[in-house]
N, C-alpha and C positions, 0 to 999 in steps of 0.2 A: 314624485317627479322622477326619481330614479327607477322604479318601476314602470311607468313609461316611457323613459328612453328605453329600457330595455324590449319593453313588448314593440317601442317601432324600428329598433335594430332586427326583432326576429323579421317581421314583416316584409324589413328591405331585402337581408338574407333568401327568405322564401322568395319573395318578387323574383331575383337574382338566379333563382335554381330554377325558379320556374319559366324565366325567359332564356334559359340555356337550354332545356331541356325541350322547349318548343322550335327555338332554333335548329339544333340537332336533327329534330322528326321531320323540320321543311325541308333540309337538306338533303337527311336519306331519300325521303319521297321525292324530291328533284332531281334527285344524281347527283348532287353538286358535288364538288370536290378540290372547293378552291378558295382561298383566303378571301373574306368581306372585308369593308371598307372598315365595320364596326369589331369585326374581331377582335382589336386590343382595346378597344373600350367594354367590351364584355370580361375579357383575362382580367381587366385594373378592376373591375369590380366584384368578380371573381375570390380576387385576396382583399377589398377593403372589405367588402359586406360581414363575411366572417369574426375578421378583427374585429370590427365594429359590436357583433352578438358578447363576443366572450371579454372585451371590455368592459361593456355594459353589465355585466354580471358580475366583472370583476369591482367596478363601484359600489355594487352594491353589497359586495364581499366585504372591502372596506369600511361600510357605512356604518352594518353591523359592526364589526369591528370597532370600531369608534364611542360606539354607542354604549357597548358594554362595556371598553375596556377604558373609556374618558369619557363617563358622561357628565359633567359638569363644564367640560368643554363644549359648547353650543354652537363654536361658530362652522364645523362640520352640519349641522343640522340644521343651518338654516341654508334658503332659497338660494340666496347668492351664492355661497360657496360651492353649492349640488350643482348649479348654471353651470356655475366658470368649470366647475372639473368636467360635465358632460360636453361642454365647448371645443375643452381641450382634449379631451380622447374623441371625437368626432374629428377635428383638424389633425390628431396625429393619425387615424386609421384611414383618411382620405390624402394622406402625404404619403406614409411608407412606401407605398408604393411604385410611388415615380423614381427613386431611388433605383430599379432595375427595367420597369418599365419605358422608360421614356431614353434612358441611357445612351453613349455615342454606339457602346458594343451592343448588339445584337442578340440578348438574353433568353428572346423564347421565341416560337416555330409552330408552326399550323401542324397539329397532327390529322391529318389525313382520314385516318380508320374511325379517332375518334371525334372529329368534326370539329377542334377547339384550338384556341392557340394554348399555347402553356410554355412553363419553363422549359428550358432546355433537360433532358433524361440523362442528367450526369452529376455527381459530387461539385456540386460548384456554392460560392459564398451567396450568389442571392438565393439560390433554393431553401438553404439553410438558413439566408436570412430571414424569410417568408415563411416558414417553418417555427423559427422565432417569435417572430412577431405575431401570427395568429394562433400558434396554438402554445407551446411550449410556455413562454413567458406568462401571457397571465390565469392560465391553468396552474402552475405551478405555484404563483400567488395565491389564488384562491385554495388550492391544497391548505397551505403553510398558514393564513388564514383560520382555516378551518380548526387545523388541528391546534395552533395555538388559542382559540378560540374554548375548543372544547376544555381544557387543560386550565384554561383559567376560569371557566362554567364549575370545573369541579372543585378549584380549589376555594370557590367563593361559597358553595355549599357544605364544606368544610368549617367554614369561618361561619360568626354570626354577621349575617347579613340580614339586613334588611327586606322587608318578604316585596315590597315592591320591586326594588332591585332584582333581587334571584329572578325576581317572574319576568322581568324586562329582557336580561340577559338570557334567560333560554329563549323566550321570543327571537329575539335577533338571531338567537346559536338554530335554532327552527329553520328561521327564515335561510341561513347559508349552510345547511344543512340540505336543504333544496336545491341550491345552487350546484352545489357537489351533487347531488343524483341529476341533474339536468347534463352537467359534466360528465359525468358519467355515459350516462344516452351518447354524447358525443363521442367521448370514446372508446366505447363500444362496436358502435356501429360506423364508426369513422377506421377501425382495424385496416381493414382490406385498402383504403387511400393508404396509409403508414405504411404495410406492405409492401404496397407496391413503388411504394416511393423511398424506401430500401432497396428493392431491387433494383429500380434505375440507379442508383448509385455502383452497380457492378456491373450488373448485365443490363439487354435488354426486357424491358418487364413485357409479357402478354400483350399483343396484339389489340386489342379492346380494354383498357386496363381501367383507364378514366371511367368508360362507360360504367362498365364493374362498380367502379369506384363512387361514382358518382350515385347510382342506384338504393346504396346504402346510405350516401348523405342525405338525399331526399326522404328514405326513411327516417333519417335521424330527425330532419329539420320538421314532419310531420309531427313524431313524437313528441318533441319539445316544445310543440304549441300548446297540444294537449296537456302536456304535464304544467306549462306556464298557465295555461287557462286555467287547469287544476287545482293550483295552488294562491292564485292571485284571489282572492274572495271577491275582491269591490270586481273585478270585472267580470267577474264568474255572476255575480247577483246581478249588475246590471242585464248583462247579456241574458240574463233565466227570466228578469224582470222583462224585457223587449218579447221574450219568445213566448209567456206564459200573457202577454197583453191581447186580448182579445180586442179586435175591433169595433168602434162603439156601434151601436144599429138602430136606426130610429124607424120606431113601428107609428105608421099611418093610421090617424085616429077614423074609426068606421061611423060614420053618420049615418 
């Protein structure tokens, strides 16, 4: 279950990058150069879709967690519990946002060069808020996660344990082992956004910055399907199963 929320957060995400980016191309090819009606509904979804990817990863950062480090505790691992958590970080990554968005004060502005609305290019509490919320907070979960994670991988190979056990818990230390290089991917190729959204905090940044910026996310969010496709098995077989099925052919008997 959690693996599917996650694989339809990427989905929305991509949907999301790629209705911006088709936007953008009708514009330049237009001329346009003027605020649509739908522009802040594209910005709100801009910061939920993201939030929504690296949540969803962060459950599942938990999950493991849980698994290994209480597994006699069951009721993380059933159905109901996985619903109501993906409930509730779906309702809080589709809220955050009105918090700056929708506000009496006037937080963000058509940039022009780069076709989009966005926050405002200055040290202010929603940019940072929004910075928070999608990347900082639960990357840094998942780090801490991780590494507490490994640390108690070792210390359980240490100890006599149980050979089911050990084999359970590096499974799960595997499986958010992945998570952090998908993490990774993001921040890596997410650099040049960080950059430049440093430098709107002093100066002005580069003329085309989003653009720049954005080019790199769309790489990111390419990579990360492939590495999720990669690593997910049941969807990797099914999809190999669909593509390796020949269609059936019925031969005409000759009289």
């Amino acid at each position: 279950m959690l693996t599917a929320n996650s694989c339809a957060s990427a989905l929305i995400w991509g949907c999301v990058l790629l209705g911006v980016g088709i936007f953008t191309l009708q514009n330049d090819i237009k001329e346009i150069a003027y605020q649509d009606s739908l522009c802040i509904c594209r910005t709100y979804f801009n910061y939920a879709s993201p939030a929504l990817f690296h949540h969803s990863k962060l459950l599942q950062a938990i999950y493991g967690y849980a698994t290994v480090v209480y597994p006699h505790r069951l009721f993380w691992q059933s159905a109901k519990c996985q619903l109501s958590a993906i409930c509730l970080i779906w309702i809080y990554c589709w809220i955050y946002p009105l918090g700056f968005m929708f506000s009496s004060e006037m937080h963000y502005i058509y940039n022009v060069d780069n076709q989009i609305c966005q926050l405002r290019l200055r040290l202010s509490f929603p940019r940072i808020y929004a910075v928070c919320c999608v990347y900082i907070i639960p990357m840094s979960i998942i780090m801490l996660i991780y590494f507490k994670l490994i640390r108690y991988v070792h210390g359980m190979s240490n100890h006599t344990t149980p050979a089911n056990t050990l084999l359970r818990a590096k499974r799960q230390l595997k499986m958010v082992q992945r998570i952090v290089k998908i993490i990774t991917i993001l921040l890596i190729l997410g650099f040049p956004y960080v950059l430049f959204l440093l430098i709107s905090f002093f100066t002005t940044p580069p003329k085309y910055h989003f653009r720049i910026a954005y080019i790199f996310i769309d790489i990111s969010m390419v990579c990360v399907i492939v590495v999720s496709f990669q690593f997910t098995d049941p969807l990797k077989a099914s999809i190999m199963k669909r593509i390796q099925r020949s269609p059936s052919t019925t031969v005409p008997a000759i009289t």
